[in-house]
Backbone as XML, in Angstrom:
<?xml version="1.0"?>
<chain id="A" units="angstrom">
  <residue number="1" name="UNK">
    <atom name="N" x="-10.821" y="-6.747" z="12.517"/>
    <atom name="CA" x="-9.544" y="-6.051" z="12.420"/>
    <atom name="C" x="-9.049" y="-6.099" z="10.976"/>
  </residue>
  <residue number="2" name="UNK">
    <atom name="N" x="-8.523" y="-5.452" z="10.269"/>
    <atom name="CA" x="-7.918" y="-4.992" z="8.822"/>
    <atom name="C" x="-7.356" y="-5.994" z="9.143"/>
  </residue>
  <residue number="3" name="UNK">
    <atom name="N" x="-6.872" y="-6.119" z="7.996"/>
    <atom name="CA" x="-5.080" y="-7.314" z="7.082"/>
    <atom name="C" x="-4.426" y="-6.667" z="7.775"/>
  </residue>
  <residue number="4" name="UNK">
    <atom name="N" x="-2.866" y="-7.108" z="8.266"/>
    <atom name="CA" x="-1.949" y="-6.110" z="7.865"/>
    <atom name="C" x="-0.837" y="-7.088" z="7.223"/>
  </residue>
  <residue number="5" name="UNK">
    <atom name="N" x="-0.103" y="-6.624" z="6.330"/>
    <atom name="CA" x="0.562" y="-7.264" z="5.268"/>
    <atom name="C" x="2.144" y="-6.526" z="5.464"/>
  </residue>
  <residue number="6" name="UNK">
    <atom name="N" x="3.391" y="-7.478" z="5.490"/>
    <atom name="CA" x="4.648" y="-6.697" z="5.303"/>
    <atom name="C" x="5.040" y="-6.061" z="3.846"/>
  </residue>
  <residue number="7" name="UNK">
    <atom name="N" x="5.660" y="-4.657" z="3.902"/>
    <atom name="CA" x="5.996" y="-4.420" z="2.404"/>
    <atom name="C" x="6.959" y="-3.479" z="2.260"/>
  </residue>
  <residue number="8" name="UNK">
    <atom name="N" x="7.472" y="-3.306" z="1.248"/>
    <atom name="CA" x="8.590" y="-2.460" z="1.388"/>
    <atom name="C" x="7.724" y="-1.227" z="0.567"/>
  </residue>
  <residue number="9" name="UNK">
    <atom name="N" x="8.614" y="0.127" z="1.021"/>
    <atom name="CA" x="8.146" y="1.637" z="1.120"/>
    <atom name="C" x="9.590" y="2.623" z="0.253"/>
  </residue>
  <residue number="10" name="UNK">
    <atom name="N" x="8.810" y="2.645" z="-0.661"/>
    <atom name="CA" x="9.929" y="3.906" z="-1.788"/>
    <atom name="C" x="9.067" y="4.957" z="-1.336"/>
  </residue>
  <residue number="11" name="UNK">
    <atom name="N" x="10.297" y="6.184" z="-0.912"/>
    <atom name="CA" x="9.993" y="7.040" z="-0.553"/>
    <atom name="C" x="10.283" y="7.907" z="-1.679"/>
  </residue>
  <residue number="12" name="UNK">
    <atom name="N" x="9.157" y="9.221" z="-1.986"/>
    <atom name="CA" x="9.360" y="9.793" z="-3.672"/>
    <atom name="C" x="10.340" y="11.247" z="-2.395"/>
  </residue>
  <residue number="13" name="UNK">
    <atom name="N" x="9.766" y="11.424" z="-1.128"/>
    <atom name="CA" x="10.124" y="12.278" z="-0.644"/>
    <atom name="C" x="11.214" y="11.903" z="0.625"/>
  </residue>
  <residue number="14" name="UNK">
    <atom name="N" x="11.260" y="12.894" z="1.603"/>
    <atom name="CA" x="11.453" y="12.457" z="2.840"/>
    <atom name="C" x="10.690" y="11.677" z="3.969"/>
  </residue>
  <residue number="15" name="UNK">
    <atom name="N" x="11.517" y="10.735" z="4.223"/>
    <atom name="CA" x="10.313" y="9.636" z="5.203"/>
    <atom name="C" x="9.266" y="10.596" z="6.098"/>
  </residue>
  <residue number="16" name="UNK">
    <atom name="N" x="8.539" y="10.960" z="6.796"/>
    <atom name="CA" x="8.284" y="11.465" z="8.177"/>
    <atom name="C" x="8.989" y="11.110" z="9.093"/>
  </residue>
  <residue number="17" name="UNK">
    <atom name="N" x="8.953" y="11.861" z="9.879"/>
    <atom name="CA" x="9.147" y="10.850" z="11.274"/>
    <atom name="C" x="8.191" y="10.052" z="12.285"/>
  </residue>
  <residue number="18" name="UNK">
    <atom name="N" x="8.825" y="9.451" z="13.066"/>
    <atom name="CA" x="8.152" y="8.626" z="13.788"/>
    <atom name="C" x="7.746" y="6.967" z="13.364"/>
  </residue>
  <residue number="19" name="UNK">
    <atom name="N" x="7.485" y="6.170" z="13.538"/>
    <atom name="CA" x="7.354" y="4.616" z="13.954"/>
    <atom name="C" x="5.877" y="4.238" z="13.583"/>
  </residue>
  <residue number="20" name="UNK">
    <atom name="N" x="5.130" y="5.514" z="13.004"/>
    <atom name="CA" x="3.928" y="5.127" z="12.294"/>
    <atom name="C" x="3.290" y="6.633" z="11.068"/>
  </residue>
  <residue number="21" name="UNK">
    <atom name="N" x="2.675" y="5.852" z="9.830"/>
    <atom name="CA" x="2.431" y="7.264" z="9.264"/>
    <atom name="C" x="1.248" y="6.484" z="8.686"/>
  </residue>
  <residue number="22" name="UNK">
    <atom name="N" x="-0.097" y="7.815" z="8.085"/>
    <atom name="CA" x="-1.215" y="7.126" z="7.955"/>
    <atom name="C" x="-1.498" y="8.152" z="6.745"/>
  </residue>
  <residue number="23" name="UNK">
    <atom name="N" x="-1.748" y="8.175" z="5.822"/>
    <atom name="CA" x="-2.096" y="8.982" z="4.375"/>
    <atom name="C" x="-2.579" y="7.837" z="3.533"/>
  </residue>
  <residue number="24" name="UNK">
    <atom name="N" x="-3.741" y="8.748" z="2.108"/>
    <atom name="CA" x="-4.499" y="8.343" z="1.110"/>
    <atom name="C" x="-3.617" y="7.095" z="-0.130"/>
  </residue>
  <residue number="25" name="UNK">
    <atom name="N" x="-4.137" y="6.429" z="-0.095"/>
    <atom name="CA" x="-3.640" y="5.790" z="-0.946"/>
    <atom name="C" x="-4.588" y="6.036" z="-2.579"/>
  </residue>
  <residue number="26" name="UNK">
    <atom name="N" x="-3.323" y="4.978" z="-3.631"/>
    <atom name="CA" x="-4.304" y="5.113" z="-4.932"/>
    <atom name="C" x="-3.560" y="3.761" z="-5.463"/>
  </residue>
  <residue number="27" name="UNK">
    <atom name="N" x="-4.577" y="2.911" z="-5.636"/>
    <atom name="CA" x="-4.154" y="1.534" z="-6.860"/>
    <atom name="C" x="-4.336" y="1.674" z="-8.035"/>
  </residue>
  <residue number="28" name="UNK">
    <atom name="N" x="-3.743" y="1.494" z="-8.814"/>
    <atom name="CA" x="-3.866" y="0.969" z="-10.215"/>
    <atom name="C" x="-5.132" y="1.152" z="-10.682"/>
  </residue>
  <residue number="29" name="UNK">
    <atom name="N" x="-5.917" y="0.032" z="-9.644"/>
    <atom name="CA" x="-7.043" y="-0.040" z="-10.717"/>
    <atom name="C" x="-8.199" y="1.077" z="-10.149"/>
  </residue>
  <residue number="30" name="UNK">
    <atom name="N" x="-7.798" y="2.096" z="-9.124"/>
    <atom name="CA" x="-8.667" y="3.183" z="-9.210"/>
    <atom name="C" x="-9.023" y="4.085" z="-10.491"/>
  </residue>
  <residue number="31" name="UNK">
    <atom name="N" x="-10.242" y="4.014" z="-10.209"/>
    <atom name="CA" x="-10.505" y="5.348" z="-11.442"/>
    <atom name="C" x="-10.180" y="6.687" z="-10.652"/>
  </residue>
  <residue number="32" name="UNK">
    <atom name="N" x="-10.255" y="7.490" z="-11.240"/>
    <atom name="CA" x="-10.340" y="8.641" z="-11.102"/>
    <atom name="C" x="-10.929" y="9.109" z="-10.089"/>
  </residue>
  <residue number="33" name="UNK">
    <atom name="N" x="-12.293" y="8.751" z="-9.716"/>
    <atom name="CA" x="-13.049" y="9.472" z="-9.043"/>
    <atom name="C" x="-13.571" y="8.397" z="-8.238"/>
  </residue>
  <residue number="34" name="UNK">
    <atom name="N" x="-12.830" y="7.328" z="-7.883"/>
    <atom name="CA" x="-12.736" y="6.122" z="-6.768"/>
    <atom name="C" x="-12.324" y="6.492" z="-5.530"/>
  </residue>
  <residue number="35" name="UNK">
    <atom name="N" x="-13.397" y="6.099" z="-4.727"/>
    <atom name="CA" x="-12.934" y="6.214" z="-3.456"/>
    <atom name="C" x="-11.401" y="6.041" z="-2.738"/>
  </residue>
  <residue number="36" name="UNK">
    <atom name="N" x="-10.795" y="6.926" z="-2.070"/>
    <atom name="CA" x="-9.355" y="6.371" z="-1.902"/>
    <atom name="C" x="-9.680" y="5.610" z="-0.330"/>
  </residue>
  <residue number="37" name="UNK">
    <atom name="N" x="-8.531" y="5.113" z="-0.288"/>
    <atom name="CA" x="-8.698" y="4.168" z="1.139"/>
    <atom name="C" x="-7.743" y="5.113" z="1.574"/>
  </residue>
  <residue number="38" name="UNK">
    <atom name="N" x="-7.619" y="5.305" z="3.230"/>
    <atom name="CA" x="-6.944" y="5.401" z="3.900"/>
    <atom name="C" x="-6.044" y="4.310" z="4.839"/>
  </residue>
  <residue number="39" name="UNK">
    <atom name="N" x="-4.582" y="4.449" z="4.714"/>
    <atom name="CA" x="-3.415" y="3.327" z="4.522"/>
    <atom name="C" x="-2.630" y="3.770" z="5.929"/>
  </residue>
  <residue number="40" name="UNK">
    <atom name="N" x="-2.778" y="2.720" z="6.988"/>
    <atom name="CA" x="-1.524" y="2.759" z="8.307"/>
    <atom name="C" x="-0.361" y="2.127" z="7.907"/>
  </residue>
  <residue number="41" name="UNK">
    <atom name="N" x="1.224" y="2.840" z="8.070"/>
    <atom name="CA" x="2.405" y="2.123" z="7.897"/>
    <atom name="C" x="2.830" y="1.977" z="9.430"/>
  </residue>
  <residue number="42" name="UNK">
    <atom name="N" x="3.174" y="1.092" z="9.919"/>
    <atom name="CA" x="4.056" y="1.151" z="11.071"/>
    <atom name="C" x="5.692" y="0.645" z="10.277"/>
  </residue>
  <residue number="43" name="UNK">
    <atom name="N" x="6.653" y="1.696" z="10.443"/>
    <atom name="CA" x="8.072" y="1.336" z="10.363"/>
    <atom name="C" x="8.391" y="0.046" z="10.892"/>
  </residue>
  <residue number="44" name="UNK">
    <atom name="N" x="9.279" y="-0.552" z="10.056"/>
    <atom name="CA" x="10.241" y="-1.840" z="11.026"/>
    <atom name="C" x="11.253" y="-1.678" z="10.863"/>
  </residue>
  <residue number="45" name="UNK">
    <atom name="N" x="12.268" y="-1.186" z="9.786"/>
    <atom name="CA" x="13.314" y="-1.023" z="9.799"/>
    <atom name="C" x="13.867" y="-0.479" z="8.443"/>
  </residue>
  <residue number="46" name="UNK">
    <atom name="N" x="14.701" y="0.329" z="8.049"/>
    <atom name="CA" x="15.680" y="0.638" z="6.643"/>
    <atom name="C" x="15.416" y="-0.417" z="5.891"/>
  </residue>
  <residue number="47" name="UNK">
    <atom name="N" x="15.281" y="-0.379" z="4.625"/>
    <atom name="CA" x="15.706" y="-1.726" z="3.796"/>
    <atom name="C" x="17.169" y="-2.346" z="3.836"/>
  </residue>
  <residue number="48" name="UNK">
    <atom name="N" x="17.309" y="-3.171" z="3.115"/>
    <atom name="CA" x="18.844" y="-3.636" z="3.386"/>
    <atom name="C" x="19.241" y="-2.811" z="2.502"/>
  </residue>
  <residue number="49" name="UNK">
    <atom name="N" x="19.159" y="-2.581" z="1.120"/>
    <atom name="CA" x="19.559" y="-1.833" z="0.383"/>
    <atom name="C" x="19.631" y="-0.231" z="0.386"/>
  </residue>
  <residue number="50" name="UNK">
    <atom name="N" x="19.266" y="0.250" z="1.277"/>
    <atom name="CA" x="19.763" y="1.311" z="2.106"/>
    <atom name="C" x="18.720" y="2.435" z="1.436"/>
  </residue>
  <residue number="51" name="UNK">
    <atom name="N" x="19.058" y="4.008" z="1.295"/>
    <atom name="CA" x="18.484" y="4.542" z="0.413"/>
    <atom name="C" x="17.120" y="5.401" z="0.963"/>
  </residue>
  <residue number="52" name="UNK">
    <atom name="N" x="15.821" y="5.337" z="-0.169"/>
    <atom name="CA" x="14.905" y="5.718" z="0.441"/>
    <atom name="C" x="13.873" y="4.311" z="0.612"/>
  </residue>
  <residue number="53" name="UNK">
    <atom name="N" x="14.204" y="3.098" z="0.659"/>
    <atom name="CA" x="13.694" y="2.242" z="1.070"/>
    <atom name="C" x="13.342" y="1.915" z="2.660"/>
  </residue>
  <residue number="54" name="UNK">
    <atom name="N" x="12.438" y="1.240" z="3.024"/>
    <atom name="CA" x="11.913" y="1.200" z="3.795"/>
    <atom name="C" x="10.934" y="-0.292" z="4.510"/>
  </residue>
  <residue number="55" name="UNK">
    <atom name="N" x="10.952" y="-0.869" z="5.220"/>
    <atom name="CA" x="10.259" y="-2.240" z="5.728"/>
    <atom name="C" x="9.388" y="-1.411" z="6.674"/>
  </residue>
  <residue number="56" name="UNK">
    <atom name="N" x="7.917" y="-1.994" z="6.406"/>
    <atom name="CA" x="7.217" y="-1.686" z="6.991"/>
    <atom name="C" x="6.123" y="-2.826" z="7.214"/>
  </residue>
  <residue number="57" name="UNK">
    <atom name="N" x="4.543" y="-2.770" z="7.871"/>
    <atom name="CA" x="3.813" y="-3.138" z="7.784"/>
    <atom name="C" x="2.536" y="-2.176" z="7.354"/>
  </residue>
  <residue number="58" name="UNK">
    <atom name="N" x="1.450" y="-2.588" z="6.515"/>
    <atom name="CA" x="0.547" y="-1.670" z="6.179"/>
    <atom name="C" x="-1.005" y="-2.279" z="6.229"/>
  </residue>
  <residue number="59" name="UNK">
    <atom name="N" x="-1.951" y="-1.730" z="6.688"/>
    <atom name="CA" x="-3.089" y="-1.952" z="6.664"/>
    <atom name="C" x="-3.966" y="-0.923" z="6.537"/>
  </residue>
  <residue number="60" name="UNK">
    <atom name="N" x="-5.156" y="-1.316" z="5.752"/>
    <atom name="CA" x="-6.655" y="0.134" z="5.863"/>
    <atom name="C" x="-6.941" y="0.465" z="7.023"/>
  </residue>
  <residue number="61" name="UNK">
    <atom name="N" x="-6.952" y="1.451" z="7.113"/>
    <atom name="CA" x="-7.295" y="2.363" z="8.394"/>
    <atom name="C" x="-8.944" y="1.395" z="9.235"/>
  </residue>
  <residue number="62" name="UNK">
    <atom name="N" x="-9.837" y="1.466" z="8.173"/>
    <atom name="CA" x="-11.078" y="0.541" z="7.760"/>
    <atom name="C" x="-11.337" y="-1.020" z="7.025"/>
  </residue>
  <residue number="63" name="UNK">
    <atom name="N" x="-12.254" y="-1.609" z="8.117"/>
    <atom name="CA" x="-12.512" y="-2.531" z="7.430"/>
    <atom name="C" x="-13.015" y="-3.113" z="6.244"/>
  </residue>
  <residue number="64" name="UNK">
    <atom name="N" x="-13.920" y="-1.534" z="6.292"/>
    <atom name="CA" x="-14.851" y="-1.802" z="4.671"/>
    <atom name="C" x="-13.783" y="-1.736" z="3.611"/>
  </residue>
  <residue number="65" name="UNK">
    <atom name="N" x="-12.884" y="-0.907" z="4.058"/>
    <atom name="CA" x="-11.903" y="-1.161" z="2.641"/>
    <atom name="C" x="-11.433" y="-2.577" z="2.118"/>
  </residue>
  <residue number="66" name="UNK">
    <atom name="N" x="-10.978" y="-2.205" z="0.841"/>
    <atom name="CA" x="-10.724" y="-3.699" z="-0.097"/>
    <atom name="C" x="-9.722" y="-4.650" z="0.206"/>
  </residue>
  <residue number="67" name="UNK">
    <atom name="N" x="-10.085" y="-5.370" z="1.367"/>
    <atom name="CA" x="-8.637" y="-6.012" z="1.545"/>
    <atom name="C" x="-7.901" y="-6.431" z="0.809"/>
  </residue>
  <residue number="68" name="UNK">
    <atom name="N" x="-8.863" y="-7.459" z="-0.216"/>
    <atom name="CA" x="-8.303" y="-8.205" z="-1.255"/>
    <atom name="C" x="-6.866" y="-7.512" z="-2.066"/>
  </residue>
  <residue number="69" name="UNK">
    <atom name="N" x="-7.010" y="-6.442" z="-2.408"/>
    <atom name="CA" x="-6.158" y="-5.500" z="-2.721"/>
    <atom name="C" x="-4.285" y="-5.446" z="-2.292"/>
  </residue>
  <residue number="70" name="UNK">
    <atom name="N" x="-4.525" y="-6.191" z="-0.893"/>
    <atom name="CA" x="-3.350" y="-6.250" z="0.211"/>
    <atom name="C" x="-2.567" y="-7.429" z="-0.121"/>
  </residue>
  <residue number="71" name="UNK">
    <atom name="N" x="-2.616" y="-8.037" z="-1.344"/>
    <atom name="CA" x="-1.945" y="-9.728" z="-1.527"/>
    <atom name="C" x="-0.393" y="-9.315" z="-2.227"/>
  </residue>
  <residue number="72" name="UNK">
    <atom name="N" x="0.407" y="-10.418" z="-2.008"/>
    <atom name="CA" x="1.865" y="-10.122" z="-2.527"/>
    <atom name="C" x="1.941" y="-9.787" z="-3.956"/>
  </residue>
  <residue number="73" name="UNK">
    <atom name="N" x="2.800" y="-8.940" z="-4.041"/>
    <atom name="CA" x="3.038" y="-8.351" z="-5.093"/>
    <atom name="C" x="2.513" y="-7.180" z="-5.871"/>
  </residue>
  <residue number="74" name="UNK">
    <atom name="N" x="1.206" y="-6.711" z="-4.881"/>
    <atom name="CA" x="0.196" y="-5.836" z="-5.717"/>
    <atom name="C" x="1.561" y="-4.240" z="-5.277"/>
  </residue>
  <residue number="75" name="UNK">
    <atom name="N" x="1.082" y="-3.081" z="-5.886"/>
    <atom name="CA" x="1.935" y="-2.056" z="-6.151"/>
    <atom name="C" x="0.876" y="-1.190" z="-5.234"/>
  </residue>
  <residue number="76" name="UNK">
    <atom name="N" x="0.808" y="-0.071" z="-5.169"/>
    <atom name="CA" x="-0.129" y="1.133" z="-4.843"/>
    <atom name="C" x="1.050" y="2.130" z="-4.269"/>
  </residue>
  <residue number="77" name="UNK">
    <atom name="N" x="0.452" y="3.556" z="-4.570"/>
    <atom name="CA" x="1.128" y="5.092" z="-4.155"/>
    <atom name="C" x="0.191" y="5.567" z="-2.747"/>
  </residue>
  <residue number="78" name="UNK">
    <atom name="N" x="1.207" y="6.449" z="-2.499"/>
    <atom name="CA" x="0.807" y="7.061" z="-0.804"/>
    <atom name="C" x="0.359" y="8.840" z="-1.442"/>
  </residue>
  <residue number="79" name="UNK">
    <atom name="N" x="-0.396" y="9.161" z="-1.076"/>
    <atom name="CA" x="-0.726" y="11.034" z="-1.675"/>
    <atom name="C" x="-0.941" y="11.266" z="-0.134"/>
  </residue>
  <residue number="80" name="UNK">
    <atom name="N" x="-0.137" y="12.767" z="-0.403"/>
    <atom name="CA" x="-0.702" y="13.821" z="0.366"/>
    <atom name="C" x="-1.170" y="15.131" z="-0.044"/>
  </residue>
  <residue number="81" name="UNK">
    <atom name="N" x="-2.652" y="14.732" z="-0.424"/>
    <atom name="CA" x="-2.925" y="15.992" z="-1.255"/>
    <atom name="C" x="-2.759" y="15.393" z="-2.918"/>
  </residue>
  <residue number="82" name="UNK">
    <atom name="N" x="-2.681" y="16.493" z="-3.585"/>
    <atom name="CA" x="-2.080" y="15.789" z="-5.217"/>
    <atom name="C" x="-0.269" y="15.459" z="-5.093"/>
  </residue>
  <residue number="83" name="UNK">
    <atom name="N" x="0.135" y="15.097" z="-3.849"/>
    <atom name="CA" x="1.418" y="14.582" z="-4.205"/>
    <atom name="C" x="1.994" y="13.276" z="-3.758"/>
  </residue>
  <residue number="84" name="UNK">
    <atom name="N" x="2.254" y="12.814" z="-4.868"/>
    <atom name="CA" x="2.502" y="11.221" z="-4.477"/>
    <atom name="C" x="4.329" y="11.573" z="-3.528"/>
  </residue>
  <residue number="85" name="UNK">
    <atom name="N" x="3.951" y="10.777" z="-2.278"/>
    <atom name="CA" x="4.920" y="10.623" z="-1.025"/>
    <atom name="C" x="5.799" y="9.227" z="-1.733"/>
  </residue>
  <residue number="86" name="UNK">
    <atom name="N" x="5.146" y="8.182" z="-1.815"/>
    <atom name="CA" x="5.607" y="6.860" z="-1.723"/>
    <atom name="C" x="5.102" y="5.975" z="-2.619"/>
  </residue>
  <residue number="87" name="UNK">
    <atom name="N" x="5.945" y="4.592" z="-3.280"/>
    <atom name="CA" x="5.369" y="3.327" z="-3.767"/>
    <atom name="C" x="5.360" y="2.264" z="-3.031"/>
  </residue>
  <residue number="88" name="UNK">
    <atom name="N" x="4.330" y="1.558" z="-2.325"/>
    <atom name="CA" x="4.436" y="0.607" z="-1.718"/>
    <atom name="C" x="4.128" y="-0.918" z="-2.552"/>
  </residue>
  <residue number="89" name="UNK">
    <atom name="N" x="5.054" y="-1.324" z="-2.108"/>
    <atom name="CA" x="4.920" y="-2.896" z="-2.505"/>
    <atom name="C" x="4.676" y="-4.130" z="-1.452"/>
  </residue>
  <residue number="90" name="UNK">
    <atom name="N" x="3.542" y="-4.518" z="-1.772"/>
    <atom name="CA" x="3.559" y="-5.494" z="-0.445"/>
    <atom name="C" x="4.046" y="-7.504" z="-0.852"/>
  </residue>
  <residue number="91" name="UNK">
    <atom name="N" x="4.885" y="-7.258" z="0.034"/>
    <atom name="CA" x="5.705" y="-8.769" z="0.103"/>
    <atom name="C" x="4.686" y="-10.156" z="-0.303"/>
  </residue>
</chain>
């Protein structure tokens, strides 16, 4: 079974709806032409700070993906397509 790690969710857009959303991610240390992972959020709640923040939980869709990647503090963006949705930060 994947990690799944708590983290908070900046939204660049409008949240979706619903209690789970699943789109491409991109880290930092991707190149260019690096495989992207595919990223599950399940919602938990608004941030406290209100806004387009967001508490969630997140894990790779896949196991082969890089878990290591999933540790506190690391950063990564959500794409749909060429457009970055979100910054996730995991706790």
């Amino acid at each position: 079974m994947p990690k799944e790690v708590p983290v908070t969710v900046e939204w660049m857009r409008k949240r979706p709806p619903g209690d789970t959303y699943s789109t491409m991610s991109r880290f930092p240390e991707d190149a260019d032409d690096s495989p992207r992972w595919s990223v599950v959020l399940n919602f938990l709640a608004r941030a406290v700070s209100g806004g387009a923040n967001w508490r969630a939980t997140a894990r790779f869709l896949v196991e082969e993906a890089p878990q290591e990647r999933l540790t506190a503090g690391a950063q990564f963006e959500l794409y749909e397509g060429r457009t970055r949705t979100a910054i996730v930060t995991v706790l």
